[in-house]
CHARMM internal coordinates of N, CA and C (Angstrom, degrees):
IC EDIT
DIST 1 N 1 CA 1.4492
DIST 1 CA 1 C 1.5284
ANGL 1 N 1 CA 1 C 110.96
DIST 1 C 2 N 1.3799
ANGL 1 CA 1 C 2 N 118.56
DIHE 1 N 1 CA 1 C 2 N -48.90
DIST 2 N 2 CA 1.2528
ANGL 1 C 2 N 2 CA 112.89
DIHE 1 CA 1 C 2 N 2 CA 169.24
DIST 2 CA 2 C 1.5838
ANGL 2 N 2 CA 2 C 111.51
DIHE 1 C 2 N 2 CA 2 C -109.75
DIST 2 C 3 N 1.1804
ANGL 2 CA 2 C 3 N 104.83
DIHE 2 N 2 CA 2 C 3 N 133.88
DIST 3 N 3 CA 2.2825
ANGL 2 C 3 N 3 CA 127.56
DIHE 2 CA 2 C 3 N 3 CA 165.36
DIST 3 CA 3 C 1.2140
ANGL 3 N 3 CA 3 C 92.59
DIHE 2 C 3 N 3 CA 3 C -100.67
DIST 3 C 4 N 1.1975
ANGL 3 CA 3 C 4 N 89.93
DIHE 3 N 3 CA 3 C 4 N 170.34
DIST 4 N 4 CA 1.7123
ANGL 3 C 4 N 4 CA 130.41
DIHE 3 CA 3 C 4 N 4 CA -172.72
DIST 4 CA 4 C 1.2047
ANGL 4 N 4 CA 4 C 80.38
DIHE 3 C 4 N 4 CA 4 C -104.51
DIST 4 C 5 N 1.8086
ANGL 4 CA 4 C 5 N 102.78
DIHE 4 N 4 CA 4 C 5 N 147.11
DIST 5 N 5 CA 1.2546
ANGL 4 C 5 N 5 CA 129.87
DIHE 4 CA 4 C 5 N 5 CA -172.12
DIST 5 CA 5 C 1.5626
ANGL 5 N 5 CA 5 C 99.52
DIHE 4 C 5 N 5 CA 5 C -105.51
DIST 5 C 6 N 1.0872
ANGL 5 CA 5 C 6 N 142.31
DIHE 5 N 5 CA 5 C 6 N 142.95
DIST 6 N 6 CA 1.9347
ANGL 5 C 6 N 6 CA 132.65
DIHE 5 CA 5 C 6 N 6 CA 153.48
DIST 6 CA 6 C 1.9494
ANGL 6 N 6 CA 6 C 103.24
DIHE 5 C 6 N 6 CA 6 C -133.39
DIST 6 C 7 N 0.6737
ANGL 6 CA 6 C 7 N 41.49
DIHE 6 N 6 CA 6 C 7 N 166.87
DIST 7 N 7 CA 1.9717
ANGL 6 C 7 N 7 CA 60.89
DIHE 6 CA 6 C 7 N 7 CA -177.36
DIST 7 CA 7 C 1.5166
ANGL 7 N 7 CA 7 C 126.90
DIHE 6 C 7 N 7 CA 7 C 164.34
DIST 7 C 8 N 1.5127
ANGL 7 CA 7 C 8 N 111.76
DIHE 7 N 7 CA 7 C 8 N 141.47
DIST 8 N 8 CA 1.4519
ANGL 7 C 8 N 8 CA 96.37
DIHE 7 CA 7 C 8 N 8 CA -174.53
DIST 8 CA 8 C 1.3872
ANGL 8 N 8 CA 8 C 109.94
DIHE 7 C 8 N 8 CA 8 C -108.38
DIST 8 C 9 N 1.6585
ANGL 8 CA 8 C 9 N 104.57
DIHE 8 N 8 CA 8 C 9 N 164.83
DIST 9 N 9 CA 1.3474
ANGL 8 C 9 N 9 CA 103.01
DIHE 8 CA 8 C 9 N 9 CA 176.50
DIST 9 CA 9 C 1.8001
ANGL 9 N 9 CA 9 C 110.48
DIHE 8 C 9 N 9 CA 9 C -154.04
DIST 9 C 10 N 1.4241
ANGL 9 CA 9 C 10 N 119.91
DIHE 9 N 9 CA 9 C 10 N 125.52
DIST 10 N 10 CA 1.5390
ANGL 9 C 10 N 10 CA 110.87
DIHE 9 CA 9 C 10 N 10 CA -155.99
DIST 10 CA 10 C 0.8692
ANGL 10 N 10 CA 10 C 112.24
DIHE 9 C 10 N 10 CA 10 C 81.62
DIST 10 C 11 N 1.1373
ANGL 10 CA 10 C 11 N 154.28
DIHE 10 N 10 CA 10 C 11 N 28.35
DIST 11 N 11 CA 1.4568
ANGL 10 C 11 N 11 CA 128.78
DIHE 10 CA 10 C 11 N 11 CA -162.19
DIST 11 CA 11 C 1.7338
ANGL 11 N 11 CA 11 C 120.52
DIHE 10 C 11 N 11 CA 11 C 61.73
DIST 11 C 12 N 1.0468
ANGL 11 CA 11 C 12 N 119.71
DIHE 11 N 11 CA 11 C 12 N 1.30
DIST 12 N 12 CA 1.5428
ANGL 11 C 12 N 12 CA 124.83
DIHE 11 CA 11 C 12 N 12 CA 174.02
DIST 12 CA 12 C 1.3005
ANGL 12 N 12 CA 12 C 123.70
DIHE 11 C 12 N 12 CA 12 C -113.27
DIST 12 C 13 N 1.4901
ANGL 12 CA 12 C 13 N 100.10
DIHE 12 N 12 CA 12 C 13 N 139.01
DIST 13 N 13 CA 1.6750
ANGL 12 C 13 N 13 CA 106.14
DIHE 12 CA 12 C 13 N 13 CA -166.66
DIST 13 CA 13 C 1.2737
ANGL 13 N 13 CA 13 C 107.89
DIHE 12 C 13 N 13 CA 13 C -86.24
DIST 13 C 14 N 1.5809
ANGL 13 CA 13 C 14 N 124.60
DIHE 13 N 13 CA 13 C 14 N 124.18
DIST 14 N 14 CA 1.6159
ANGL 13 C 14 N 14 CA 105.46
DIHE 13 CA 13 C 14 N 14 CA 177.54
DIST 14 CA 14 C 1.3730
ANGL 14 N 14 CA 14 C 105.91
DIHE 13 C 14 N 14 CA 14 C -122.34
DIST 14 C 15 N 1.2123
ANGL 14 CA 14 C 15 N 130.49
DIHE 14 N 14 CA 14 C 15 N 165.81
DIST 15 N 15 CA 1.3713
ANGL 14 C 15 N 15 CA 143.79
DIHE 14 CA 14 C 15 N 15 CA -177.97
DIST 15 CA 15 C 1.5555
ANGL 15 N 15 CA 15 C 105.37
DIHE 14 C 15 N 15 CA 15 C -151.88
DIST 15 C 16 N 0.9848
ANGL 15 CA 15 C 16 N 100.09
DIHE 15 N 15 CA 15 C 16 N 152.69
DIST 16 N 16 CA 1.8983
ANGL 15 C 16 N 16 CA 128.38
DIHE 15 CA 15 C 16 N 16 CA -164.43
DIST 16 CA 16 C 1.3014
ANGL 16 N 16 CA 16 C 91.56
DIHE 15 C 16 N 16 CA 16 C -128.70
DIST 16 C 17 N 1.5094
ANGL 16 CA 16 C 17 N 143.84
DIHE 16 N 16 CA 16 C 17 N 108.80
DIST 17 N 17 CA 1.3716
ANGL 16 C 17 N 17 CA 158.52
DIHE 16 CA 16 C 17 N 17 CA 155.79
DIST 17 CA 17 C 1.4660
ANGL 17 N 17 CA 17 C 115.16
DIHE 16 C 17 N 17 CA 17 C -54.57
DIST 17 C 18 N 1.1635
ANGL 17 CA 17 C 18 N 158.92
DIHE 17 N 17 CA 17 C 18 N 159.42
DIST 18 N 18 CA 1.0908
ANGL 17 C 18 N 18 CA 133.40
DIHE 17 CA 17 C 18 N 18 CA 148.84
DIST 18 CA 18 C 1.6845
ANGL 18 N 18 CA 18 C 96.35
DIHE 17 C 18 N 18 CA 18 C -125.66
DIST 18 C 19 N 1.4333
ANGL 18 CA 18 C 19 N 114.42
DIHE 18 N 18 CA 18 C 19 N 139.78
DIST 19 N 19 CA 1.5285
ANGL 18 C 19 N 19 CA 117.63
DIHE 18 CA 18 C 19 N 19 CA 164.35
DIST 19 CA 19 C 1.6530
ANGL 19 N 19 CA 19 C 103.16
DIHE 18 C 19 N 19 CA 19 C -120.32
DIST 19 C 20 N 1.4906
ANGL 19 CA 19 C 20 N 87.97
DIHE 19 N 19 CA 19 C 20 N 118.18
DIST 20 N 20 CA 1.7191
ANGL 19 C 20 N 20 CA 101.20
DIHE 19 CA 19 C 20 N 20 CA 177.47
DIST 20 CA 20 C 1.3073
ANGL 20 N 20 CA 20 C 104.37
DIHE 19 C 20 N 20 CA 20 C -97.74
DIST 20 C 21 N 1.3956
ANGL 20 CA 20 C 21 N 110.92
DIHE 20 N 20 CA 20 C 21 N 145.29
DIST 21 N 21 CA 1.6650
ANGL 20 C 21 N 21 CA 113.84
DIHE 20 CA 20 C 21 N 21 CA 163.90
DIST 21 CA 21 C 1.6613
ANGL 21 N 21 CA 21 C 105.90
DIHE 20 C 21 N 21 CA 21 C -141.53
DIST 21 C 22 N 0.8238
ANGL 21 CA 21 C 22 N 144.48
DIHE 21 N 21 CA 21 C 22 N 127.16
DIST 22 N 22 CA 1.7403
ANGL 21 C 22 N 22 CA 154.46
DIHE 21 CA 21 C 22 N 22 CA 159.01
DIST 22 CA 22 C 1.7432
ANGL 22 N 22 CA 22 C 94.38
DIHE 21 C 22 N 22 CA 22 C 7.21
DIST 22 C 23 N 1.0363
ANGL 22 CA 22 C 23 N 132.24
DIHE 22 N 22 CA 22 C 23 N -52.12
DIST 23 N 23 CA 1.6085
ANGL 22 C 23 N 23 CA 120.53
DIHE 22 CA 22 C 23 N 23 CA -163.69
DIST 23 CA 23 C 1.4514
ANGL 23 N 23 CA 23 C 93.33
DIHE 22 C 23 N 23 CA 23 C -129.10
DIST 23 C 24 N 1.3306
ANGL 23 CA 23 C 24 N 145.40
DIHE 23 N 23 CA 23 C 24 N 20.89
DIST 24 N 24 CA 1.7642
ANGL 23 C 24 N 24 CA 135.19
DIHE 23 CA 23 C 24 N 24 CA 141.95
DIST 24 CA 24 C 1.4044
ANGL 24 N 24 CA 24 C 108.80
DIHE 23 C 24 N 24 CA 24 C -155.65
DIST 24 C 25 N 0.8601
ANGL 24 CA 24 C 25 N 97.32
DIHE 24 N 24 CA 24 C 25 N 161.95
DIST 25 N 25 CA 1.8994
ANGL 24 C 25 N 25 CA 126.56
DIHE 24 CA 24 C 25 N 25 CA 179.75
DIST 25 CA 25 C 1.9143
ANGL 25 N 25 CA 25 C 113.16
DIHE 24 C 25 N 25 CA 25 C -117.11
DIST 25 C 26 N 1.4365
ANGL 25 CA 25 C 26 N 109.84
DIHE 25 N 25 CA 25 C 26 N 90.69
DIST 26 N 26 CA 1.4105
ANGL 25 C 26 N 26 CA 99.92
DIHE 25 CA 25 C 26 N 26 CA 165.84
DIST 26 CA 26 C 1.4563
ANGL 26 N 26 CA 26 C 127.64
DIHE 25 C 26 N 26 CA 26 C -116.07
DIST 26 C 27 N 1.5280
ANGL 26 CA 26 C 27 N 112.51
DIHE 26 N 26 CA 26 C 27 N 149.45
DIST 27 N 27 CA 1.5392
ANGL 26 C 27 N 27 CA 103.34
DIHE 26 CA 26 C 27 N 27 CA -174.41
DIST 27 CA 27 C 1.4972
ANGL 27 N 27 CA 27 C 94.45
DIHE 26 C 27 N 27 CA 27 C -104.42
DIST 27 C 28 N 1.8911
ANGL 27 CA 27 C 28 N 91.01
DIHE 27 N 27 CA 27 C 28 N 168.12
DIST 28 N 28 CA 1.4903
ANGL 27 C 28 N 28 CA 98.06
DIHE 27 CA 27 C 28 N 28 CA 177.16
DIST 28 CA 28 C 1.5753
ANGL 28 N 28 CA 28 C 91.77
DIHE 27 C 28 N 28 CA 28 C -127.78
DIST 28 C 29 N 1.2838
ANGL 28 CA 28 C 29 N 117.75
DIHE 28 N 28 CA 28 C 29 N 161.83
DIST 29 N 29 CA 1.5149
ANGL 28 C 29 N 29 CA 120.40
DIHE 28 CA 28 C 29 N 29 CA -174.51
DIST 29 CA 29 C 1.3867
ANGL 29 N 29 CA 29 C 82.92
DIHE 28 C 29 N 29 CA 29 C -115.43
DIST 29 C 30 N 1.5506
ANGL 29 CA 29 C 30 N 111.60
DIHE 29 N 29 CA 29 C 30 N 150.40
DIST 30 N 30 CA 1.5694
ANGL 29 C 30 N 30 CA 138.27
DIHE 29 CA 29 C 30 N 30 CA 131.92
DIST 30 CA 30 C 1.2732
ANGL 30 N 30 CA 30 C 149.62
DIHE 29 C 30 N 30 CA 30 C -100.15
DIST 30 C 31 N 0.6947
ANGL 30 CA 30 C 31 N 164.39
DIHE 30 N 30 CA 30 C 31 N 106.61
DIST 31 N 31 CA 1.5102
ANGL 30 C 31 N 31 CA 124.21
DIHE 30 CA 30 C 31 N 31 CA 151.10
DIST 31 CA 31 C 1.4339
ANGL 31 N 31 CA 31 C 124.64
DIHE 30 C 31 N 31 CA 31 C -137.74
DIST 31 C 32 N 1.2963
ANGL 31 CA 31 C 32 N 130.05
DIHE 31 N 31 CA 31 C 32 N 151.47
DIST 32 N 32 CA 1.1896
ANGL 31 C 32 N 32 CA 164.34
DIHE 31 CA 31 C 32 N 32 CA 179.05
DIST 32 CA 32 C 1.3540
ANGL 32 N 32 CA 32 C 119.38
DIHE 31 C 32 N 32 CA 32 C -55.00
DIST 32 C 33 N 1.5637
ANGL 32 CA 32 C 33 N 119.97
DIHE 32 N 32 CA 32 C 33 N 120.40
DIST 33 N 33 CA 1.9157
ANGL 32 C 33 N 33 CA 91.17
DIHE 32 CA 32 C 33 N 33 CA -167.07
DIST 33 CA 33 C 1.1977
ANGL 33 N 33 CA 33 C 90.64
DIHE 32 C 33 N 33 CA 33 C -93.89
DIST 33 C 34 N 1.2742
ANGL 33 CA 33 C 34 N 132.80
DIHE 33 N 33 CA 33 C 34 N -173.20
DIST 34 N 34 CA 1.7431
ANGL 33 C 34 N 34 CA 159.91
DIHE 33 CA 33 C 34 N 34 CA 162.14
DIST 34 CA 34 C 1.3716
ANGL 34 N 34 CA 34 C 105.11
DIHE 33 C 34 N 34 CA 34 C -53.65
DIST 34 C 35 N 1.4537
ANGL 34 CA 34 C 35 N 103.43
DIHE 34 N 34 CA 34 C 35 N 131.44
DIST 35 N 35 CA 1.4466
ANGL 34 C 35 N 35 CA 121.16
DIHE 34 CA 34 C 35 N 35 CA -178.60
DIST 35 CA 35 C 1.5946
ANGL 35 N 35 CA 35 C 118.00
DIHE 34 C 35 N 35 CA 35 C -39.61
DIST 35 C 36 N 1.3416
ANGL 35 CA 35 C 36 N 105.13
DIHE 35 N 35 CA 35 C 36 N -44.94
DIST 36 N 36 CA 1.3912
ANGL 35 C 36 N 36 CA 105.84
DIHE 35 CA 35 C 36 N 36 CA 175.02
DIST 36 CA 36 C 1.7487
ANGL 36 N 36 CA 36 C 123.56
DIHE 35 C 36 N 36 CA 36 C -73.50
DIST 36 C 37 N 1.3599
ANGL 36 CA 36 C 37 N 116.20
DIHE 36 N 36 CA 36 C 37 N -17.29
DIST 37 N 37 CA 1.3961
ANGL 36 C 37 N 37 CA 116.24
DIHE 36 CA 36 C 37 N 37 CA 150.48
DIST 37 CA 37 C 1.4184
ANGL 37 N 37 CA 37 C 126.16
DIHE 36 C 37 N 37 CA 37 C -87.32
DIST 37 C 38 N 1.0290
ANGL 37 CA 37 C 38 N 111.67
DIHE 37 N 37 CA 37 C 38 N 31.07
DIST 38 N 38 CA 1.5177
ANGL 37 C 38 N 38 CA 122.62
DIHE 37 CA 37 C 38 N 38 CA 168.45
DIST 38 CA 38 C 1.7611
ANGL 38 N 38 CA 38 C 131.04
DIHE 37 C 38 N 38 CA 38 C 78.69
DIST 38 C 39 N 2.2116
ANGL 38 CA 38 C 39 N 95.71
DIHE 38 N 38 CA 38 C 39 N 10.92
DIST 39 N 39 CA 1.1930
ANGL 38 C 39 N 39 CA 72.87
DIHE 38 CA 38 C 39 N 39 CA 162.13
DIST 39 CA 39 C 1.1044
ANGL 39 N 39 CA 39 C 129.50
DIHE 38 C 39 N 39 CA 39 C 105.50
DIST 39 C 40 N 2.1300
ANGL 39 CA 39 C 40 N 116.15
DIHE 39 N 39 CA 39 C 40 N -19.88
DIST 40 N 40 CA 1.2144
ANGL 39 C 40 N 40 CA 118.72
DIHE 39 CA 39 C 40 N 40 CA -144.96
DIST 40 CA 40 C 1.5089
ANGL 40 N 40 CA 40 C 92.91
DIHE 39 C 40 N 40 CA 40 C -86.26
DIST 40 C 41 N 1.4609
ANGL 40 CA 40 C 41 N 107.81
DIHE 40 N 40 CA 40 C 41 N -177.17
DIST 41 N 41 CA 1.7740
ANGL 40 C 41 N 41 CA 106.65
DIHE 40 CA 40 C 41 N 41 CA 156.87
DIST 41 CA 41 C 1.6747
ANGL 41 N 41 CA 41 C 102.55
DIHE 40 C 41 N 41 CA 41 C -132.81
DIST 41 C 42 N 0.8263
ANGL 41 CA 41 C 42 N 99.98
DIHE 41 N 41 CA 41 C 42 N 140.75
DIST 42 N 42 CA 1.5862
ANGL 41 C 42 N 42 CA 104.97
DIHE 41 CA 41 C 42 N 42 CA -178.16
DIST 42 CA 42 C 2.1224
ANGL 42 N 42 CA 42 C 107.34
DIHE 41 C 42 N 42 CA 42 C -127.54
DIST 42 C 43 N 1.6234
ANGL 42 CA 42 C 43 N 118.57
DIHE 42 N 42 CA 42 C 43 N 156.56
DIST 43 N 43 CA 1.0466
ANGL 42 C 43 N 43 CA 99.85
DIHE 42 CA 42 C 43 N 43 CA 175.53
DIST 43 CA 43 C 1.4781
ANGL 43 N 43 CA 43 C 102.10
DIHE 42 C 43 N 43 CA 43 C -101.14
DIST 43 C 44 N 1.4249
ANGL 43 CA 43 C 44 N 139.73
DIHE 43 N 43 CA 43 C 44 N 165.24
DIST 44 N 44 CA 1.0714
ANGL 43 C 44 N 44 CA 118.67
DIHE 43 CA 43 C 44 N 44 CA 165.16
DIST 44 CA 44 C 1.7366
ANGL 44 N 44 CA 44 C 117.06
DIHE 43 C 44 N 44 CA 44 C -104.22
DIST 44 C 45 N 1.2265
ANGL 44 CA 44 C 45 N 118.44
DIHE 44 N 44 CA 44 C 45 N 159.26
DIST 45 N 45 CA 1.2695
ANGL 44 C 45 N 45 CA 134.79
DIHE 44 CA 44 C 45 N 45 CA 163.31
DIST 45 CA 45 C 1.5659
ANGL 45 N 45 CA 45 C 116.91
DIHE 44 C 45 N 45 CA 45 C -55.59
DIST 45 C 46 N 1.0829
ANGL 45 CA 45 C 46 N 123.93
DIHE 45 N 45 CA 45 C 46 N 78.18
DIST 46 N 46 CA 1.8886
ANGL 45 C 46 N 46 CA 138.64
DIHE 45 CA 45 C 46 N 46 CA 171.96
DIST 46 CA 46 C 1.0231
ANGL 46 N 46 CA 46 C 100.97
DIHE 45 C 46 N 46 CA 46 C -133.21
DIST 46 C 47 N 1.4174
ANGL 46 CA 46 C 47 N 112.58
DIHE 46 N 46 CA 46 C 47 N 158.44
DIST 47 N 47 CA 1.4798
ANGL 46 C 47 N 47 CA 136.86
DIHE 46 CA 46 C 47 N 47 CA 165.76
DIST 47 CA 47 C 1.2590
ANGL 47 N 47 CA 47 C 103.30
DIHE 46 C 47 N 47 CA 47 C -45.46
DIST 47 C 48 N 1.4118
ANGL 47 CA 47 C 48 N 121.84
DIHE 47 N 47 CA 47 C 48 N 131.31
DIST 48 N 48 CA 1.8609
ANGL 47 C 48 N 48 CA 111.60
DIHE 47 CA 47 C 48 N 48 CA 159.91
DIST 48 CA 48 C 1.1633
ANGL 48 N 48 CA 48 C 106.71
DIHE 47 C 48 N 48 CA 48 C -75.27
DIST 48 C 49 N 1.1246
ANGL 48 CA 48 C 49 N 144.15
DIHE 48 N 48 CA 48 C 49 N 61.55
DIST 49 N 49 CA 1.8442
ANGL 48 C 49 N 49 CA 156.81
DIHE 48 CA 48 C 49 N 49 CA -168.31
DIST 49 CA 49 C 1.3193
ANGL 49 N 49 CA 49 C 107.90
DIHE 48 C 49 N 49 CA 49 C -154.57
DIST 49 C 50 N 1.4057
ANGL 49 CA 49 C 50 N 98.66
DIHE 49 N 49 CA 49 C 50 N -13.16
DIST 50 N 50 CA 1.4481
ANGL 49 C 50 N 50 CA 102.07
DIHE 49 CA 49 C 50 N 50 CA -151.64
DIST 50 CA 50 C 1.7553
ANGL 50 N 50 CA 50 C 98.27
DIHE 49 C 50 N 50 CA 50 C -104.38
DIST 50 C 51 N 1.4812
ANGL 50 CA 50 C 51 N 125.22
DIHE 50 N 50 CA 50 C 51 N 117.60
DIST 51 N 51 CA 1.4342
ANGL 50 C 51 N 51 CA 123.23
DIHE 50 CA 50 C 51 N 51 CA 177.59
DIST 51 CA 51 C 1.0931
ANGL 51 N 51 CA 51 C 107.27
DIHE 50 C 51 N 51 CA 51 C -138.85
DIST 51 C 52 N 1.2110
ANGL 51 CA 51 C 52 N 146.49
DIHE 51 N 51 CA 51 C 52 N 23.45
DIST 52 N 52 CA 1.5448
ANGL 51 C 52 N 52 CA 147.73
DIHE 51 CA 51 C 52 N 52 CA 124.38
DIST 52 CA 52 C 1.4081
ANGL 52 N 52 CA 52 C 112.47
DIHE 51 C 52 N 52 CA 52 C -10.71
DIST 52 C 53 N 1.5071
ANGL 52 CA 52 C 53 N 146.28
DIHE 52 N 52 CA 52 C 53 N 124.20
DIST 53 N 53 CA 1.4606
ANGL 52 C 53 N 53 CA 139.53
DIHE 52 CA 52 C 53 N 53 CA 170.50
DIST 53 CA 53 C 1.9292
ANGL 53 N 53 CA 53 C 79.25
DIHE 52 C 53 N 53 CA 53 C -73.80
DIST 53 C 54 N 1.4810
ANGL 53 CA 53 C 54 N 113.03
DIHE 53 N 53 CA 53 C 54 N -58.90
DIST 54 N 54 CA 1.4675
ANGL 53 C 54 N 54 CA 101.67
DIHE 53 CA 53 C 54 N 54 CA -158.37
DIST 54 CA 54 C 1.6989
ANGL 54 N 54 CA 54 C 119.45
DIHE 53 C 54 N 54 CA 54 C -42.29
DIST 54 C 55 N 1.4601
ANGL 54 CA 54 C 55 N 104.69
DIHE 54 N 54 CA 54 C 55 N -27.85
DIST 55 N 55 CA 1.5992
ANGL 54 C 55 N 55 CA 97.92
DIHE 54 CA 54 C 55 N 55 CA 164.75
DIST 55 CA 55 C 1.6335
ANGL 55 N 55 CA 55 C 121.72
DIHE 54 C 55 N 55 CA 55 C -54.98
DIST 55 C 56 N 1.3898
ANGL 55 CA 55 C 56 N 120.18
DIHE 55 N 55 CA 55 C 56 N -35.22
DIST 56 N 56 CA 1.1860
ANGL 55 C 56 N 56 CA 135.16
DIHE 55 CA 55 C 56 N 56 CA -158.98
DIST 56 CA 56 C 1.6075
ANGL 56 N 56 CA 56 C 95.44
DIHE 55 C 56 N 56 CA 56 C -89.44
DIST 56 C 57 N 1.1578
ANGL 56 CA 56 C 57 N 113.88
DIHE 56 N 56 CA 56 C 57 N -60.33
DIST 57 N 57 CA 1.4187
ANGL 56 C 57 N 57 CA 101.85
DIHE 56 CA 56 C 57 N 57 CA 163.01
DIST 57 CA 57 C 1.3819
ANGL 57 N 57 CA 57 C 150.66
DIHE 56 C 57 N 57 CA 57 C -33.59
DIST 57 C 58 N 1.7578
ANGL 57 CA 57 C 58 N 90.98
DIHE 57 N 57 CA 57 C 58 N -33.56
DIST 58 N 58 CA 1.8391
ANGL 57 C 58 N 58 CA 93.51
DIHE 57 CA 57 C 58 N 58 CA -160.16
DIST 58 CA 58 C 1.7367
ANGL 58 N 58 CA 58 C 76.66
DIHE 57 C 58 N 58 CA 58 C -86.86
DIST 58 C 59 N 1.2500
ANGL 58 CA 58 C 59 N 115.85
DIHE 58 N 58 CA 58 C 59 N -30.06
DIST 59 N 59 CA 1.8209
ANGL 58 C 59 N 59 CA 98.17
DIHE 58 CA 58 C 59 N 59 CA -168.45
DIST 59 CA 59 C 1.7368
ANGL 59 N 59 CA 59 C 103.62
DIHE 58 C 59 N 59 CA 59 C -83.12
DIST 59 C 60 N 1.1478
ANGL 59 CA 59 C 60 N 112.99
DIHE 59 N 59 CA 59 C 60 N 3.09
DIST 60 N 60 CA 1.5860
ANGL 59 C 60 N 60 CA 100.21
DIHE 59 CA 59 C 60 N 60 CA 175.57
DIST 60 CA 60 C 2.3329
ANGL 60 N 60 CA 60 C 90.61
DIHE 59 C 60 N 60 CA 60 C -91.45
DIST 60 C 61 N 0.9229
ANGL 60 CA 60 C 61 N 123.66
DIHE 60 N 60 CA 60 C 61 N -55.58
DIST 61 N 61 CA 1.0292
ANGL 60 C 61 N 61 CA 136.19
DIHE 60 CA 60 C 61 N 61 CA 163.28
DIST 61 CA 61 C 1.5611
ANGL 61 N 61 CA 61 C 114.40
DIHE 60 C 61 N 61 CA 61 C -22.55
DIST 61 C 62 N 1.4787
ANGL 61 CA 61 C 62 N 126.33
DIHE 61 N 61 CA 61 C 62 N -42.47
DIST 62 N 62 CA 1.2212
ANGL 61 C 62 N 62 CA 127.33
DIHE 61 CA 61 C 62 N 62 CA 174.86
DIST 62 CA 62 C 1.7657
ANGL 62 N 62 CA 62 C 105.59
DIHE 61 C 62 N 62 CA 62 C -77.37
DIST 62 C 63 N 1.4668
ANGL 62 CA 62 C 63 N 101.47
DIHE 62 N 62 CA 62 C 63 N -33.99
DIST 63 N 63 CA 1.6768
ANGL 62 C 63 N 63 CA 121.49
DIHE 62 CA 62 C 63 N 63 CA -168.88
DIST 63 CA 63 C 2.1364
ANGL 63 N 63 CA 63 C 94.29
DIHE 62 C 63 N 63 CA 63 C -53.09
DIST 63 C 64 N 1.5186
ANGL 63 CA 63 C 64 N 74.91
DIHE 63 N 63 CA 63 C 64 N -40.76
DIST 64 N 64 CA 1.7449
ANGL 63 C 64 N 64 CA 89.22
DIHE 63 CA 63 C 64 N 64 CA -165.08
DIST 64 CA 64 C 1.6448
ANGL 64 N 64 CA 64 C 110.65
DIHE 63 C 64 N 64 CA 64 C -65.74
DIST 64 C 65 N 1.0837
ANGL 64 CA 64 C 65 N 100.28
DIHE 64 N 64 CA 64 C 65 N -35.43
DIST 65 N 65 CA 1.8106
ANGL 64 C 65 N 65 CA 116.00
DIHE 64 CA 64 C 65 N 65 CA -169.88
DIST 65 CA 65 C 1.6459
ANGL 65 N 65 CA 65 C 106.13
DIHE 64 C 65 N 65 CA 65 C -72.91
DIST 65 C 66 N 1.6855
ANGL 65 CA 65 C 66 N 107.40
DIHE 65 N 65 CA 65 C 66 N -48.07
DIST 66 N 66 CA 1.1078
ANGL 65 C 66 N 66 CA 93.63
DIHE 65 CA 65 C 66 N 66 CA -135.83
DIST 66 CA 66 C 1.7916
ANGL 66 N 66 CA 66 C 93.04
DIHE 65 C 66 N 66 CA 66 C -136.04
DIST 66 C 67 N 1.1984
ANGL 66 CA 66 C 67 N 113.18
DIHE 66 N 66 CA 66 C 67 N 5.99
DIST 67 N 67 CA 1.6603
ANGL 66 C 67 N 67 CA 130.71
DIHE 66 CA 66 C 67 N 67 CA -168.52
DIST 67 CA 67 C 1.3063
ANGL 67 N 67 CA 67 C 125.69
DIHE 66 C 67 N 67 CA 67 C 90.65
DIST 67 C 68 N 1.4193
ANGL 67 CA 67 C 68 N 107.02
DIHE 67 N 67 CA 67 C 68 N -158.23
DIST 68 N 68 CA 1.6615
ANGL 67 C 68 N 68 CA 93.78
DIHE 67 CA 67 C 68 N 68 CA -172.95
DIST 68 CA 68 C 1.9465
ANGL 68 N 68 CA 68 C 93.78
DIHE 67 C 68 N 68 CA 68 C -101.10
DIST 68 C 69 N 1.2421
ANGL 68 CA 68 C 69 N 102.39
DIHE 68 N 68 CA 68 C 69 N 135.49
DIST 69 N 69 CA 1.4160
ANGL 68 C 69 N 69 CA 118.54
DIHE 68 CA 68 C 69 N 69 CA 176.71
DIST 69 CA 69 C 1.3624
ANGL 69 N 69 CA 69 C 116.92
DIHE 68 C 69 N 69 CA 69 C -100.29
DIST 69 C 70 N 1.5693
ANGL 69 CA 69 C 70 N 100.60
DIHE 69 N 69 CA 69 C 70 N 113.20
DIST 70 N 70 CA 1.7203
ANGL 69 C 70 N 70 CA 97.98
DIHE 69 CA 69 C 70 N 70 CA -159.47
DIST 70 CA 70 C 0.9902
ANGL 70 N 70 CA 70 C 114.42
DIHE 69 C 70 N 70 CA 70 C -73.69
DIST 70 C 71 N 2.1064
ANGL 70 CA 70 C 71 N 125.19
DIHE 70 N 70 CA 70 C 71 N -25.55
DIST 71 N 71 CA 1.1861
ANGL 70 C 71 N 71 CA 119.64
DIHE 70 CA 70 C 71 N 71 CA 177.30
DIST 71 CA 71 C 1.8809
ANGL 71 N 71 CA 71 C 113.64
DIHE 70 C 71 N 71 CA 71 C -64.67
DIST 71 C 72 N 1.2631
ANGL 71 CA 71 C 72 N 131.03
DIHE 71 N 71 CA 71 C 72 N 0.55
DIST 72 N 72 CA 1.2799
ANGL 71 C 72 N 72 CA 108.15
DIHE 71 CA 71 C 72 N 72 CA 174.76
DIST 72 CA 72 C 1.4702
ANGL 72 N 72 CA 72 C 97.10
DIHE 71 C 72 N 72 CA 72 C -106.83
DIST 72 C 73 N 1.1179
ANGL 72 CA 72 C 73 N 143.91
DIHE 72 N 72 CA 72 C 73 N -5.55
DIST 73 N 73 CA 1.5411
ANGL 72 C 73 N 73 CA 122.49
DIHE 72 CA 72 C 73 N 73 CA 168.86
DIST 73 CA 73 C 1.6284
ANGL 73 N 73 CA 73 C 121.51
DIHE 72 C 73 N 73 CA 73 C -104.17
DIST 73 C 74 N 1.1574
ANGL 73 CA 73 C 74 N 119.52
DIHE 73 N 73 CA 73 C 74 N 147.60
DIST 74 N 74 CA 1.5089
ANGL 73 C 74 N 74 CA 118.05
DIHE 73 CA 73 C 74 N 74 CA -177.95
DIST 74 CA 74 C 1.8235
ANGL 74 N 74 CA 74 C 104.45
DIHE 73 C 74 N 74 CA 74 C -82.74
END
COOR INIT
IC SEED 1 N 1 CA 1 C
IC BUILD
């Protein structure tokens, strides 16, 4: 019932995890920076409720503006 989502955006690979259990559904965010930043994968800090790409976006978008911001990834 639920897949994993991926898609890129910027140059960054993202994926949406899903962990199912009998009584909840949580996602985990990723994503992957651009080859030329080395590549990393980081998870980010969102709600596991949270499956909006546009969430994932606007913080890859800040990533893009302004660097990588350590308080949103674990």
């Amino acid at each position: 019932m639920y897949s994993d989502i991926k898609w890129q955006y910027k140059g960054y690979k993202v994926l949406i995890e899903f962990d199912v259990e009998p009584d909840n559904v949580k996602a985990f965010h990723y994503i992957t920076t651009p080859d030329g930043l080395g590549a990393k994968t980081y998870m980010l800090k969102i709600s596991p409720y949270d499956t909006e790409a546009a969430t994932v976006n606007k913080i890859i978008d800040d990533f893009v503006e302004n660097g990588l911001d350590i308080s949103k990834v674990v």
